[in-house]
Backbone as a ProteinNet text record, in pm:
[ID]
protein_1_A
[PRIMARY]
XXXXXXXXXXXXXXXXXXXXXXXXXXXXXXXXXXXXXXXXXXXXXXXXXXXXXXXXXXXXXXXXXXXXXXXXXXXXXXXXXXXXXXXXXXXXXXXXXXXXXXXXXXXXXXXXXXXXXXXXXXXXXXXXXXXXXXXXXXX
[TERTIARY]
84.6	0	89.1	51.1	131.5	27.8	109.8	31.4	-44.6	-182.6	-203.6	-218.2	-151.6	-155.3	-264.6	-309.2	-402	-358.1	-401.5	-337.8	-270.1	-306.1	-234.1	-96.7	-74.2	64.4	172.7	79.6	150.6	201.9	144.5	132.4	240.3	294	405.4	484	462.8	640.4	689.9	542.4	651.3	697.4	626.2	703.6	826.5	842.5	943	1082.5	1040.4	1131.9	1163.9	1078.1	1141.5	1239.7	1156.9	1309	1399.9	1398.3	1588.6	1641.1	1562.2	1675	1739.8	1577.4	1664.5	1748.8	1738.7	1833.9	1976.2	2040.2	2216	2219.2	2417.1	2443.3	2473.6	2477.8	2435.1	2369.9	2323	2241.3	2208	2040.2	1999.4	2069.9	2047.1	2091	2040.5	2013.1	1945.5	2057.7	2091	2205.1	2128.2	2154	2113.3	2210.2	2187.8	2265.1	2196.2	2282.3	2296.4	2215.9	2286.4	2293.8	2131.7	2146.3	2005.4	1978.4	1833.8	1818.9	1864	1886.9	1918.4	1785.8	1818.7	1701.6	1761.1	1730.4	1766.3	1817.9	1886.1	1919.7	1938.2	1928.6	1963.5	2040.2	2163.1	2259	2324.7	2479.2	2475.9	2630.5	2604.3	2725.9	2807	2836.9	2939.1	2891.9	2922.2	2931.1	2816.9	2777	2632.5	2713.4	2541.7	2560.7	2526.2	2489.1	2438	2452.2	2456.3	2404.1	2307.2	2215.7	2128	2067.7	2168.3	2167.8	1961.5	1962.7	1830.3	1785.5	1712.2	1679.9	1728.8	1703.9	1648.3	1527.9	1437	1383.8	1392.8	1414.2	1468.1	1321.3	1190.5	1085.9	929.7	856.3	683.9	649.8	523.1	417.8	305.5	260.3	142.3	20.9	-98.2	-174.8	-135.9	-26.5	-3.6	145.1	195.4	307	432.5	535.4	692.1	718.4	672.6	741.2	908.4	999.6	1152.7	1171	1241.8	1302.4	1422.5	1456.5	1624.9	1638.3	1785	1876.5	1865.2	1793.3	1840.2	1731.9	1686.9	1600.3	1671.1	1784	1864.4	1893.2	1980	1985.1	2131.5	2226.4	2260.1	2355.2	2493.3	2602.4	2575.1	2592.8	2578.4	2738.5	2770.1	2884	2970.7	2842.4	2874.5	2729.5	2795.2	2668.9	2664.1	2481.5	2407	2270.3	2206.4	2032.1	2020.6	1961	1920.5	1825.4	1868.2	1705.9	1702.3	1763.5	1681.4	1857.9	1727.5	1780.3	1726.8	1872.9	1896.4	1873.4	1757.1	1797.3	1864.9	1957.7	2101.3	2025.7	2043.3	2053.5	2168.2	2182.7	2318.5	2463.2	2423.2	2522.7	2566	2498.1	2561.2	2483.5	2420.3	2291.7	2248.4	2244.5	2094.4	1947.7	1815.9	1766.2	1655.4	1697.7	1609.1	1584.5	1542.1	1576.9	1393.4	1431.4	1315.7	1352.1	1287.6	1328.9	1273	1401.9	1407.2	1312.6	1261.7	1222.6	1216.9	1128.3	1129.1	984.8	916.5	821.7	670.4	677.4	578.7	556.9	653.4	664.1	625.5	586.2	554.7	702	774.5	883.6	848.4	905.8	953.4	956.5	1084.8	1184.6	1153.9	1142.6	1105.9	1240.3	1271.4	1382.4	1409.1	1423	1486.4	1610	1651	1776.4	1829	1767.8	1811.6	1665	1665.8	1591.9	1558.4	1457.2	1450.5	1401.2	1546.2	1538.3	1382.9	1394.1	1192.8	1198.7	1119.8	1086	1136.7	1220.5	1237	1124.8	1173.8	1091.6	1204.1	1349.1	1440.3	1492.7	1521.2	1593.1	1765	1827.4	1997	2037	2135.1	2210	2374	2410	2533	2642.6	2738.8	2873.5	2899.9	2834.7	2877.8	2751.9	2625	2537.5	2473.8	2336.8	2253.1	2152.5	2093.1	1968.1	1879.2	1783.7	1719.9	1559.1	1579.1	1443.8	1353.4	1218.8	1115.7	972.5	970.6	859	939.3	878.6	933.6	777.1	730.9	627.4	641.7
-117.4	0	123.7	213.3	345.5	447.1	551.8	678.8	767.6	789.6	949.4	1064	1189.3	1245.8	1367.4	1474.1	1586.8	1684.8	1764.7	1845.9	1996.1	1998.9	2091.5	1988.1	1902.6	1811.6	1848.4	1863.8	1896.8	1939.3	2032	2205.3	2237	2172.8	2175.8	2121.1	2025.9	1977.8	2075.7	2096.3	2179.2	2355	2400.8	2518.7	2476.4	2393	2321.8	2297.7	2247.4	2250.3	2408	2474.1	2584.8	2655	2629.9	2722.7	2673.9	2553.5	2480.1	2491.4	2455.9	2546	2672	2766.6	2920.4	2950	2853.7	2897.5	2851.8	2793.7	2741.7	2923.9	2903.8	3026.4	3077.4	2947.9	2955.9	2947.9	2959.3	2956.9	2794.9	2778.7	2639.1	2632	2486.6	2500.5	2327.6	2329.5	2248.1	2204.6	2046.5	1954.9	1892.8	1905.3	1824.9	1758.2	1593.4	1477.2	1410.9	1345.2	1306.8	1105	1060.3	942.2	869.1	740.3	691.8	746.7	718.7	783.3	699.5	711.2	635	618.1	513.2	474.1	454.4	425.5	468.9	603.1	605.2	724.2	864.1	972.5	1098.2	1094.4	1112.2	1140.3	1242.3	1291.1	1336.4	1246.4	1204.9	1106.7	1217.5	1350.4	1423.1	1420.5	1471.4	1462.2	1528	1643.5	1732.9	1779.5	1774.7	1830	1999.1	1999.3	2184.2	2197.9	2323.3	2364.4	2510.3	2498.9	2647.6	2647.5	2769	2857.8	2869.9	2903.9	2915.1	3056.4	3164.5	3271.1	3267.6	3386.7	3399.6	3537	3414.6	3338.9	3200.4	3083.3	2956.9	2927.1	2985.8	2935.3	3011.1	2943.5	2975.7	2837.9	2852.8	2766.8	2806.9	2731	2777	2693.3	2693.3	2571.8	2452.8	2489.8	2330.9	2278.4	2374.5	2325.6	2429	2340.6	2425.4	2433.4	2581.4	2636.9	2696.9	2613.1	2725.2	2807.1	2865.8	3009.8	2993.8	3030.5	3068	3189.4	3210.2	3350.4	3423.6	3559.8	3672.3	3614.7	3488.6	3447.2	3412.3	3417.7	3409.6	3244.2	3218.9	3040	3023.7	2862.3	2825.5	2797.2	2749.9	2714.5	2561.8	2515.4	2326.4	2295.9	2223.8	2172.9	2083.4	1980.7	1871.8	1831.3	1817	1765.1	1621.6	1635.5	1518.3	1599.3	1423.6	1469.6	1428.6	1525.2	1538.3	1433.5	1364.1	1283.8	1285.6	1355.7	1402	1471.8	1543	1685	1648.7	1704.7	1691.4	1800.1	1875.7	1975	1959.2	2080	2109.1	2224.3	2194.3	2293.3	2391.4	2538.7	2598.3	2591.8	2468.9	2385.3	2249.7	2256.4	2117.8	1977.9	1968	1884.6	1841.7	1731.4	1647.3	1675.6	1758.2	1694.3	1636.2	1643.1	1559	1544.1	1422.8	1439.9	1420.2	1474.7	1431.5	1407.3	1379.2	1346.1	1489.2	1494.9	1612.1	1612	1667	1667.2	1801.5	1870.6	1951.4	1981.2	2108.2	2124.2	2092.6	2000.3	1934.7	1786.6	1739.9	1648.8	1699.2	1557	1568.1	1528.8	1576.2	1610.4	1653.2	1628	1715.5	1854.1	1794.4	1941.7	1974.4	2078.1	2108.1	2193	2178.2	2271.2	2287.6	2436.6	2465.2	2476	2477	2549.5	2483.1	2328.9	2279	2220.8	2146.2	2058.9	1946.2	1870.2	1780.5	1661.6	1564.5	1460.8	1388.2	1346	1263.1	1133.2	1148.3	1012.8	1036.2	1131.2	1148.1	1259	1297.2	1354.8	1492.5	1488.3	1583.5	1660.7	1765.1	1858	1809.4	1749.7	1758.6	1870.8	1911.1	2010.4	2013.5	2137	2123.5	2181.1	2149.6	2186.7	2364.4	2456	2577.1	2651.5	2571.2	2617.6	2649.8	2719.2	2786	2664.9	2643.1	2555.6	2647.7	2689.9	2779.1	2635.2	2675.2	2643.6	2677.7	2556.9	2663.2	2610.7	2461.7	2453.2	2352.8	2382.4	2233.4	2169.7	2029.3	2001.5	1888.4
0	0	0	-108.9	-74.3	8.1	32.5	140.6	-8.6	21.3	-50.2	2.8	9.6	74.1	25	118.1	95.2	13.1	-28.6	-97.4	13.5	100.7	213	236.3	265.7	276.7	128	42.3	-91.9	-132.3	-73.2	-81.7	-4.1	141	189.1	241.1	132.6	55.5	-33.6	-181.4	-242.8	-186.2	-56	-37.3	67.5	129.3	163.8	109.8	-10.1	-153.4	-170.7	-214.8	-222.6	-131.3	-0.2	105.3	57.2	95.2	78.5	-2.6	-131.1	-297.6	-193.6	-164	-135.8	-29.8	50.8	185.8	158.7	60.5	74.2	33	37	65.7	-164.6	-162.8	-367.8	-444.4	-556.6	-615	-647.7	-636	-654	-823.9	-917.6	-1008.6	-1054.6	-1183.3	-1234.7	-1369.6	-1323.8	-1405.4	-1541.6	-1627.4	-1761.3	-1771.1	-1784.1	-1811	-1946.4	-2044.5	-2139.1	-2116.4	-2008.4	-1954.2	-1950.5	-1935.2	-1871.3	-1715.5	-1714.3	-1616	-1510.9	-1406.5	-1262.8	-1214.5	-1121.3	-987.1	-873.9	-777.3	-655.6	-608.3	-495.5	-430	-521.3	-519	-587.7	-531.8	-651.8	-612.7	-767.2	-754.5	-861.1	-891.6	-1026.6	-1120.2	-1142.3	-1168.4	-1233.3	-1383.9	-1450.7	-1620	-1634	-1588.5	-1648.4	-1786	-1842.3	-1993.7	-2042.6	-1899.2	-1881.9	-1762.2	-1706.6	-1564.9	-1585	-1533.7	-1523	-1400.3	-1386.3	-1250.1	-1246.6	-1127.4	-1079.3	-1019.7	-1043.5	-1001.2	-821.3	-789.3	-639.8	-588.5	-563.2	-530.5	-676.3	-656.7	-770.2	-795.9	-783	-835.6	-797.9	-806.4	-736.8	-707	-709.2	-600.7	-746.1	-825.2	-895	-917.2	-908.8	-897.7	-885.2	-735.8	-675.5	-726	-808.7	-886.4	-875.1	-870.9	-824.8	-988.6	-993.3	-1121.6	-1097.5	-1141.8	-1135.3	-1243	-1214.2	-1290.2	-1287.2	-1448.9	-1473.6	-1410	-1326.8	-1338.7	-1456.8	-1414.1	-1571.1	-1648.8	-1638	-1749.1	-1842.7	-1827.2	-1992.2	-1991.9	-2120.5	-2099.1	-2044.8	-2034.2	-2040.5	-2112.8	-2108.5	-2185.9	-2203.1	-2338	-2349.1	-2314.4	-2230.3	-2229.4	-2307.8	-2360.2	-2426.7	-2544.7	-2637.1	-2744	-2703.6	-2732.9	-2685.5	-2675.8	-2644.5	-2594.8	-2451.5	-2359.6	-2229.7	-2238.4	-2102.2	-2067.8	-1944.4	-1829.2	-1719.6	-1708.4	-1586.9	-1468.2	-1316.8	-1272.3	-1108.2	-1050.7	-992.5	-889.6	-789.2	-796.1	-700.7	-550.4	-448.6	-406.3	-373.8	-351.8	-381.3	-274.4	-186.5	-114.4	-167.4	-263.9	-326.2	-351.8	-229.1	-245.6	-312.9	-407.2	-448.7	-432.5	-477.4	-400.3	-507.1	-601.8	-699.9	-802.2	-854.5	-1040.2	-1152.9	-1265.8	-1344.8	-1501.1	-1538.4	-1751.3	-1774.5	-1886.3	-1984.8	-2091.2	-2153.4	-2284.3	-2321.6	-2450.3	-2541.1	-2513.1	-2523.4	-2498.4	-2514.9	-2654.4	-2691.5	-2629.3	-2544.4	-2484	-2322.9	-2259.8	-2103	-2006.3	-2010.6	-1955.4	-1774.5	-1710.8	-1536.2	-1593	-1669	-1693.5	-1824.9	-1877	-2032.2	-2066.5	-2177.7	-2243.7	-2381.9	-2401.4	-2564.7	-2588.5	-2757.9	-2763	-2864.1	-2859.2	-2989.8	-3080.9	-3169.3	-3250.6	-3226.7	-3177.1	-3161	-3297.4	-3288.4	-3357.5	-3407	-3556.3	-3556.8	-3454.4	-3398.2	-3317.1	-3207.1	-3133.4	-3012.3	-2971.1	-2789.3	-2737.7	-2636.1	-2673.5	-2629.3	-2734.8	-2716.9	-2847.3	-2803	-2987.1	-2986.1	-2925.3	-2848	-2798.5	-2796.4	-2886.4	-2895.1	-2814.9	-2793.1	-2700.4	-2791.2	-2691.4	-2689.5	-2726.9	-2742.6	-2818.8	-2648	-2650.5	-2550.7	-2530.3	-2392.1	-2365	-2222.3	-2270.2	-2164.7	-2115.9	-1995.3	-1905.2	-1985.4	-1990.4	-2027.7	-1965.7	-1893.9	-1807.2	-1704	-1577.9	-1467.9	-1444.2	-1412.6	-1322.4	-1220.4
[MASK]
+++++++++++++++++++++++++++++++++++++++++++++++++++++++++++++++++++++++++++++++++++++++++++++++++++++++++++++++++++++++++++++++++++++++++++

């Protein structure tokens, strides 16, 4: 049996989530990895394929949902060409505290993102080493 919880419990986890992104003394920050996704523990492997910094305040609360925000709004540096298939939120001490699949905006993704083209038959946009990848929905 799993637990279901109320939607006031929900409600604070995700403002919960939010302090802690905002309380390290850095900016929260959201990892794009190339890799399969993992199971078990969050943790972070090393080898991000992006990093995007996270506003401060790193998000909202919007019908129930932790919307994040880029810094500046602006995008991202690609580190490495490839296609994203999930992202780790960082908090800005370093932390883990959680991951979701990437995709492209026409896809149901965690994490949504632009910047490149997405391949026929996939559901992530290619992204190239030096090219830009901006945030553009979390759920």
């Amino acid at each position: 049996m799993s637990w279901t919880v109320s939607d006031a419990l929900a409600l604070a986890q995700l403002q919960a989530t939010l302090t802690r992104l905002g309380a390290a003394p850095g900016p929260a920050v959201l990892r794009l990895y190339t890799s399969t996704p993992p199971t078990g523990a969050v943790t972070d492997p090393g080898g991000h394929q992006a990093e995007i910094a996270l506003a401060s305040p790193p998000g909202a609360i919007t019908a129930g949902v932790l919307k994040l925000a880029m810094a500046g709004g602006a995008s991202a540096m690609v580190l490495a060409s490839g296609i994203p298939r999930w992202g780790l939120l960082v908090a800005g001490d370093g932390v883990p505290l959680a991951r979701g699949l990437v995709t492209d905006d026409a896809h149901a993704g965690d994490i949504r993102v632009a910047g490149g083209s997405t391949p026929a038959g996939d559901d992530s946009p290619q992204l190239y080493a030096g090219g830009l990848v901006a945030l553009t929905e979390t759920f």
